[in-house]
N, CA, C and O atoms as a printed pandas DataFrame, in Angstrom:
     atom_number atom_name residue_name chain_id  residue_number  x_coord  y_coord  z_coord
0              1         N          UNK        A               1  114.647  143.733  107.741
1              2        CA          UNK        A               1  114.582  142.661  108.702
2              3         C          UNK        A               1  113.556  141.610  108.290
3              4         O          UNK        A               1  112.951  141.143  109.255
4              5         N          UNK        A               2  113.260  141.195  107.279
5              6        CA          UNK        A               2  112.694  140.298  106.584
6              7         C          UNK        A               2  112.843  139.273  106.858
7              8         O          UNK        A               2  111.876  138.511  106.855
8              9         N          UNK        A               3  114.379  138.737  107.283
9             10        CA          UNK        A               3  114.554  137.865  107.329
10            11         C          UNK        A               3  114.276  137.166  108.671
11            12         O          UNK        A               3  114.256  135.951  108.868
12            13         N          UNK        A               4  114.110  137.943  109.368
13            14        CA          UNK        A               4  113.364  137.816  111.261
14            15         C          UNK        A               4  112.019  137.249  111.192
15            16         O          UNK        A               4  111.442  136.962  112.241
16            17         N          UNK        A               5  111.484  137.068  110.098
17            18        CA          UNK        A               5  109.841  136.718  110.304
18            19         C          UNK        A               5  109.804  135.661  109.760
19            20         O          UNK        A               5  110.322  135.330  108.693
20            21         N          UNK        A               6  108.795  134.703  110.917
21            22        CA          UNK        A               6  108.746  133.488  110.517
22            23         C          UNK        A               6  107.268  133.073  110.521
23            24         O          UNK        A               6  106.343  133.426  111.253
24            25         N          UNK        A               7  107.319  132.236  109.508
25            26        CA          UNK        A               7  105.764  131.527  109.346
26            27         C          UNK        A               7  105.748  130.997  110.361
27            28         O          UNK        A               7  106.756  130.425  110.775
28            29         N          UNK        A               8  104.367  131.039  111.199
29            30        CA          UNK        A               8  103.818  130.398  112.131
30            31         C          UNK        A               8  103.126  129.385  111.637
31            32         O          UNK        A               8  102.664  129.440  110.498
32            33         N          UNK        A               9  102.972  128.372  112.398
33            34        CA          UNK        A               9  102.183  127.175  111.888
34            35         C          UNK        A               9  100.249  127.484  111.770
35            36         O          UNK        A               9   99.656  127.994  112.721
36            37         N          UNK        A              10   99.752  127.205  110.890
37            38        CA          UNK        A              10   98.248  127.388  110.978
38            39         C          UNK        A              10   97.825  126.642  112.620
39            40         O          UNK        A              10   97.650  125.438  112.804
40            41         N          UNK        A              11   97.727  127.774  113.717
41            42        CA          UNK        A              11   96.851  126.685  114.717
42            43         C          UNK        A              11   95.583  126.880  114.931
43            44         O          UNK        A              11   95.114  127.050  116.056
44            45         N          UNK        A              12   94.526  126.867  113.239
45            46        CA          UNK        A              12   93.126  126.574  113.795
46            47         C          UNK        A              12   93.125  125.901  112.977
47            48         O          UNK        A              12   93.547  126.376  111.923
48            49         N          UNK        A              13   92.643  124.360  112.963
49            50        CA          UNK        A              13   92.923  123.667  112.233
50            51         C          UNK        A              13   91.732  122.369  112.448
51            52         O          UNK        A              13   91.856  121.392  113.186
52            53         N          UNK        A              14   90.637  122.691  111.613
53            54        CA          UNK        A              14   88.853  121.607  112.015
54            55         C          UNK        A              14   89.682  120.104  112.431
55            56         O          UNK        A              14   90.712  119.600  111.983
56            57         N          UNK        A              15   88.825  119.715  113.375
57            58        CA          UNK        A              15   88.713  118.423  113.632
58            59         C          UNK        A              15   88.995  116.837  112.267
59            60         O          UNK        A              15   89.621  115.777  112.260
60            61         N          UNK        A              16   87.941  117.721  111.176
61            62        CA          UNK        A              16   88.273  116.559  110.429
62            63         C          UNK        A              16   89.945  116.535  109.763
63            64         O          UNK        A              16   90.705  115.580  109.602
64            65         N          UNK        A              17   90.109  117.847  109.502
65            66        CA          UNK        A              17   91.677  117.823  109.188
66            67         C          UNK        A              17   92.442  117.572  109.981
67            68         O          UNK        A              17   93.408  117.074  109.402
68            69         N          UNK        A              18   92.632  117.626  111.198
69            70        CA          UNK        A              18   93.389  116.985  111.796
70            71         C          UNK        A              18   93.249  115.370  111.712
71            72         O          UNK        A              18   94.114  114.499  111.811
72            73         N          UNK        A              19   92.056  115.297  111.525
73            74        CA          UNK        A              19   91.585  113.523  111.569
74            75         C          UNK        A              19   92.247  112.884  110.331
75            76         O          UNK        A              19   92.763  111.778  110.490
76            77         N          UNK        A              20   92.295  113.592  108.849
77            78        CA          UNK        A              20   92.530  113.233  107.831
78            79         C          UNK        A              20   94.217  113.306  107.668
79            80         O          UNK        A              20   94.862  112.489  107.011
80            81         N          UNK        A              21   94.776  114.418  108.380
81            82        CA          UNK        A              21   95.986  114.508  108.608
82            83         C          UNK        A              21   96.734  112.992  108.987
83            84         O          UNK        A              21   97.490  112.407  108.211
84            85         N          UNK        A              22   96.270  112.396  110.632
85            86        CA          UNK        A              22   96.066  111.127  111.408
86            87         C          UNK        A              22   96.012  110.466  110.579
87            88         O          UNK        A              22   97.042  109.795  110.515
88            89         N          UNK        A              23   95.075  110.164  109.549
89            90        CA          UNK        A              23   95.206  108.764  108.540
90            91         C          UNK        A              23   95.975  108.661  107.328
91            92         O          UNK        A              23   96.073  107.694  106.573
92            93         N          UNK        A              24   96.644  110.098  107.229
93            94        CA          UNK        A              24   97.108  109.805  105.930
94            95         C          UNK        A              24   98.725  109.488  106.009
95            96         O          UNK        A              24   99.421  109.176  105.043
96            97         N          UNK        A              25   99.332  109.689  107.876
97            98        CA          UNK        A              25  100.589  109.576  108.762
98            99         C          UNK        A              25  100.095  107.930  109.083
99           100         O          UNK        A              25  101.033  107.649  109.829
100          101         N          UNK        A              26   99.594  107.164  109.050
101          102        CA          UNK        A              26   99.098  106.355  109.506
102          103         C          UNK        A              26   99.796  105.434  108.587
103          104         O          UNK        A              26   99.638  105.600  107.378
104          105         N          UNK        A              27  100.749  104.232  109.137
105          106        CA          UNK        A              27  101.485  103.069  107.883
106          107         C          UNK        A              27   99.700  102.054  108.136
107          108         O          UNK        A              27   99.032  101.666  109.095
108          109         N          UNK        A              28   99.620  102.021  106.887
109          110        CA          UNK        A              28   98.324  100.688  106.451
110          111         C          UNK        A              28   99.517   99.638  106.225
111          112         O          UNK        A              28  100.609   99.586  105.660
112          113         N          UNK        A              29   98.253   98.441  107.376
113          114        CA          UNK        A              29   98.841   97.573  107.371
114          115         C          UNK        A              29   98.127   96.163  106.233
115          116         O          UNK        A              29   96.972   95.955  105.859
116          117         N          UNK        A              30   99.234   95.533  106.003
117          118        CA          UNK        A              30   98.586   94.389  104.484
118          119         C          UNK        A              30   98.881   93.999  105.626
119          120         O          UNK        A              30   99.577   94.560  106.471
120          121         N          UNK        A              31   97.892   92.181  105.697
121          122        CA          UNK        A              31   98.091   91.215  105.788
122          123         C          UNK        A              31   98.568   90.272  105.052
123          124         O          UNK        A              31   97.623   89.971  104.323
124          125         N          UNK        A              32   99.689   89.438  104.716
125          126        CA          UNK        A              32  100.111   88.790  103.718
126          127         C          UNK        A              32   99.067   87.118  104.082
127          128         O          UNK        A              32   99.077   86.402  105.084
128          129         N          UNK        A              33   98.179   86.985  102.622
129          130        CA          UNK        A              33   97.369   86.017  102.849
130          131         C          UNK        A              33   98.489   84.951  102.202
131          132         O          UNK        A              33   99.518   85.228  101.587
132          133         N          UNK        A              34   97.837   83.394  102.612
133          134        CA          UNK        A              34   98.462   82.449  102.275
134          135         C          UNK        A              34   97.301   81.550  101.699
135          136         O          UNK        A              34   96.529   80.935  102.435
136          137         N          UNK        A              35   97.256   81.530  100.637
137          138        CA          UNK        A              35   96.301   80.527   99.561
138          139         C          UNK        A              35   96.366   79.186  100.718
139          140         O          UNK        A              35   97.332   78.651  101.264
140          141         N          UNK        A              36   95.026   78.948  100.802
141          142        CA          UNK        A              36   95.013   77.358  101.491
142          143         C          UNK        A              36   95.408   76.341  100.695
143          144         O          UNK        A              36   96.072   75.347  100.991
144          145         N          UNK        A              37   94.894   76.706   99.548
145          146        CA          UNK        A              37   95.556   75.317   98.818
146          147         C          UNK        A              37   96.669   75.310   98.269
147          148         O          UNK        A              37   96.775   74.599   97.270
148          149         N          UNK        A              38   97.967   76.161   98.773
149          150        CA          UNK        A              38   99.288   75.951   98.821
150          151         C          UNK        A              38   99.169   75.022  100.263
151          152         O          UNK        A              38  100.038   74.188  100.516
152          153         N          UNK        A              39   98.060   75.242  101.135
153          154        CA          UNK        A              39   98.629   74.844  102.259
154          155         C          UNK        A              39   98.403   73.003  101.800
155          156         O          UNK        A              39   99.137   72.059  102.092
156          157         N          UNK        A              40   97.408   73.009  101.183
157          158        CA          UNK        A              40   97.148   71.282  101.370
158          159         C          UNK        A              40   97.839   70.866   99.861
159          160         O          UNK        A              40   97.658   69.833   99.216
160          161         N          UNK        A              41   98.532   71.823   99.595
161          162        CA          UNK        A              41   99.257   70.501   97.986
162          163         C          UNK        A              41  100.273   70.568   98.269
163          164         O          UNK        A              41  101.098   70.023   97.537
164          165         N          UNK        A              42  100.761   71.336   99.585
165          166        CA          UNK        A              42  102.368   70.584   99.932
166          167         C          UNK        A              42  102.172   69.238  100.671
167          168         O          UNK        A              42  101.612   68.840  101.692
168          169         N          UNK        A              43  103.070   68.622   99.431
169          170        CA          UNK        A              43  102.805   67.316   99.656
170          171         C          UNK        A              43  104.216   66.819   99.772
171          172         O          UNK        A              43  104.446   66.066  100.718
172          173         N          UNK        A              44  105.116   67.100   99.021
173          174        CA          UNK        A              44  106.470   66.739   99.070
174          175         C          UNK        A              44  107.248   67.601  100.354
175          176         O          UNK        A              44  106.773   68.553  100.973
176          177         N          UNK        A              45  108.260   67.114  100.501
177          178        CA          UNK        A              45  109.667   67.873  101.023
178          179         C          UNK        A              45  110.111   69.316  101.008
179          180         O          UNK        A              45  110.536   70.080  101.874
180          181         N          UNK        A              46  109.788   69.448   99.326
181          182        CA          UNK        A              46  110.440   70.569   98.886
182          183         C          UNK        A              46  109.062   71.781   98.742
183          184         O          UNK        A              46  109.179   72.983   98.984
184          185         N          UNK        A              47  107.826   71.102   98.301
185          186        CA          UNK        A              47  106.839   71.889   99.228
186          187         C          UNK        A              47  106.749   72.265   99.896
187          188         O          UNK        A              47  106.573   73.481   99.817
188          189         N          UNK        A              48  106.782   71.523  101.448
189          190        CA          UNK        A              48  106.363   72.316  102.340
190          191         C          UNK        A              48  108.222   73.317  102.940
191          192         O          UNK        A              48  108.183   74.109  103.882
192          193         N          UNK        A              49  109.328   73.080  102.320
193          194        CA          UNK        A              49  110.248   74.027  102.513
194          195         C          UNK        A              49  109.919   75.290  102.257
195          196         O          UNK        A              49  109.896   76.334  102.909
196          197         N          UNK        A              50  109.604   74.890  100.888
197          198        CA          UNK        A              50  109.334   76.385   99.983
198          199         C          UNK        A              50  108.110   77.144  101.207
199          200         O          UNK        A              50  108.318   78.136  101.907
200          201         N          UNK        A              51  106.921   76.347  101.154
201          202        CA          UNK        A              51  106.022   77.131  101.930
202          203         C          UNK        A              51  106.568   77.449  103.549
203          204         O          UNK        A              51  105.753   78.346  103.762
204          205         N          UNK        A              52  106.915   77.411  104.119
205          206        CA          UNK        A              52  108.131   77.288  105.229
206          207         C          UNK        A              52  108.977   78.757  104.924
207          208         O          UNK        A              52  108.789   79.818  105.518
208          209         N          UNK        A              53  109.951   78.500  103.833
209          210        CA          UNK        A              53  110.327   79.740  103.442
210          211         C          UNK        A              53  109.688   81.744  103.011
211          212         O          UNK        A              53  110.124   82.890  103.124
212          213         N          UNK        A              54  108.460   81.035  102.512
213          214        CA          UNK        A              54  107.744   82.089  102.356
214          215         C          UNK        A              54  106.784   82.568  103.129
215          216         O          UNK        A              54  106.092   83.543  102.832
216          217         N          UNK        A              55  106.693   81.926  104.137
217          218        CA          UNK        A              55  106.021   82.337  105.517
218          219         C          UNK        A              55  106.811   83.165  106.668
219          220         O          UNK        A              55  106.427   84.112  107.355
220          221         N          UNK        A              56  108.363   82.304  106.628
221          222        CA          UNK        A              56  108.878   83.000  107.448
222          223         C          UNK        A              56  109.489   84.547  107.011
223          224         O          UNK        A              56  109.896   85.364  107.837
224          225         N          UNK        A              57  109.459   84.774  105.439
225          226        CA          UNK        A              57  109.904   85.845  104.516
226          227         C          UNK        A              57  108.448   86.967  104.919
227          228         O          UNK        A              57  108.614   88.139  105.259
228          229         N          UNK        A              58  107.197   86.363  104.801
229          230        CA          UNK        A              58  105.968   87.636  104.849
230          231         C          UNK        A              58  105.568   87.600  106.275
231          232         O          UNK        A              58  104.703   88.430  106.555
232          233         N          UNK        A              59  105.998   86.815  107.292
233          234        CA          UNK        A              59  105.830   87.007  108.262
234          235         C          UNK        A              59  106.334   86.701  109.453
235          236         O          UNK        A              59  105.908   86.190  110.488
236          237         N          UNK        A              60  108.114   87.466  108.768
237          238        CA          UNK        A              60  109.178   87.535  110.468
238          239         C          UNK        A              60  108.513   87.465  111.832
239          240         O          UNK        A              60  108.792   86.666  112.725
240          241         N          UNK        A              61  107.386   88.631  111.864
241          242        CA          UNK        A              61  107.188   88.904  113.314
242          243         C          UNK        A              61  106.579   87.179  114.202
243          244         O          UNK        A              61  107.081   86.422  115.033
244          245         N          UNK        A              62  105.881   87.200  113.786
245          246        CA          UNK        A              62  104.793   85.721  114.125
246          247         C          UNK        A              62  105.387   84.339  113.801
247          248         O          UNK        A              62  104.870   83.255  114.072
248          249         N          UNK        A              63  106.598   84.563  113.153
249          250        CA          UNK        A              63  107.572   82.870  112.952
250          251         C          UNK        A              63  108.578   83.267  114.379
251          252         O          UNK        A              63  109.188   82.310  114.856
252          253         N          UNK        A              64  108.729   84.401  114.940
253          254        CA          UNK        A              64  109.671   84.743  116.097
254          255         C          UNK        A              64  109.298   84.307  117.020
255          256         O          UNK        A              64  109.796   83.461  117.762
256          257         N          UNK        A              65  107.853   85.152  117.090
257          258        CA          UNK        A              65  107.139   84.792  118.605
258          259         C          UNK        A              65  106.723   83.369  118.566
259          260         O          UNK        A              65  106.186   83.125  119.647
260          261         N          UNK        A              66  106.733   81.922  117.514
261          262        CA          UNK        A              66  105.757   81.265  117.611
262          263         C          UNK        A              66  107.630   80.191  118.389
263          264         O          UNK        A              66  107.794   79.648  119.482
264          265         N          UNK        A              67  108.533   80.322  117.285
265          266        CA          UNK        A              67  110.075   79.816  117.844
266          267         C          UNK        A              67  110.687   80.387  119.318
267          268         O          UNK        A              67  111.731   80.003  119.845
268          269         N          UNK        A              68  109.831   81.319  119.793
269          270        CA          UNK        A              68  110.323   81.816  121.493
270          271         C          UNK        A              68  109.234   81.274  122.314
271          272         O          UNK        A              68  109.360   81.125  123.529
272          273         N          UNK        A              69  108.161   80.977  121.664
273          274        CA          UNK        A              69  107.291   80.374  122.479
274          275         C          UNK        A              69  107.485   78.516  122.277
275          276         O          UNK        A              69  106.766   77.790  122.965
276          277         N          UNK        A              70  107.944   78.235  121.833
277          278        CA          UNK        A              70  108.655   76.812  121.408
278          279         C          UNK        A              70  109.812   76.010  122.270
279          280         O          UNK        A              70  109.910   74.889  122.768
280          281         N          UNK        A              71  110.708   77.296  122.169
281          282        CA          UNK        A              71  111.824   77.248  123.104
282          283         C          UNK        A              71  111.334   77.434  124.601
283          284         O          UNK        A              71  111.897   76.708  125.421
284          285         N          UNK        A              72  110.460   78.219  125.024
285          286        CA          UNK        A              72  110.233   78.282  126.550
286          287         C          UNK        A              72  109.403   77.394  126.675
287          288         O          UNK        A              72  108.883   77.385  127.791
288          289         N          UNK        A              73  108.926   76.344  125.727
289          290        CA          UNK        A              73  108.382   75.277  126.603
290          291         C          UNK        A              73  109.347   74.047  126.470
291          292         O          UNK        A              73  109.161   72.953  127.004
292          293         N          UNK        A              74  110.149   74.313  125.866
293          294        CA          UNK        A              74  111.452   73.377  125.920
294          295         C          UNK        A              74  112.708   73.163  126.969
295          296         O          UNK        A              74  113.428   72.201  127.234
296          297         N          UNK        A              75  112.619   74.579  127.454
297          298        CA          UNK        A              75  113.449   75.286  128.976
298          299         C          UNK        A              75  112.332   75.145  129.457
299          300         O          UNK        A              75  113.002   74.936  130.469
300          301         N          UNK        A              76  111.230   75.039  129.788
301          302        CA          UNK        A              76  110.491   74.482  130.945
302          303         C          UNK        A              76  109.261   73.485  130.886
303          304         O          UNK        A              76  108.077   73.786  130.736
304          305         N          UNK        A              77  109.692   72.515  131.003
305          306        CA          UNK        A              77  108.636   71.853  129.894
306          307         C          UNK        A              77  107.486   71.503  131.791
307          308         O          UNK        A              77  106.436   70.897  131.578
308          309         N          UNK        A              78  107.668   71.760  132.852
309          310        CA          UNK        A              78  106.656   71.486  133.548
310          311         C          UNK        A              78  105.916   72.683  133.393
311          312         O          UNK        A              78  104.757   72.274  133.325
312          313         N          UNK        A              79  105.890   73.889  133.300
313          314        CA          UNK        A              79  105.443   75.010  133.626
314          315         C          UNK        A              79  104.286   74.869  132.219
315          316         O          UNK        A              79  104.767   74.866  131.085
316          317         N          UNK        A              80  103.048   74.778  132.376
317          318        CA          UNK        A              80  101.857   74.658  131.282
318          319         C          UNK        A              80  100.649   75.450  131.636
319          320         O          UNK        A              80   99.669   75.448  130.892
């Protein structure tokens, strides 16, 4: 009946390992930086597209919220 026995999980388990466990389950987050002086040598058209493009590429979340917050002051433009 060997096959009836099952590993139990280790449950004494120190504080820091559990802690180290926690950080190593943990997604690290990058910030995607943006060189300032891409920001001031778009000077042309196709500059500031490109930079436009690669903003909204490293940072979907914050080009969403900034276009929903755009639009609701457009559907309500008294409400400030």
């Amino acid at each position: 009946m060997a096959d009836e026995q099952k590993v139990a999980p280790k449950a004494e388990q120190t504080p820091e390992e559990l802690e180290a466990m926690k950080n190593k389950m943990k997604p690290k987050k990058k910030k995607p930086t943006l060189p300032a002086d891409m920001l001031s040598d778009a000077k042309s058209y196709d500059d500031k597209l490109m930079l436009v493009k690669f903003l909204t590429e490293k940072e979907k979340g914050r080009v969403v919220l900034m276009v929903k917050n755009m639009l609701r002051g457009i559907s309500d433009p008294k409400k400030k």
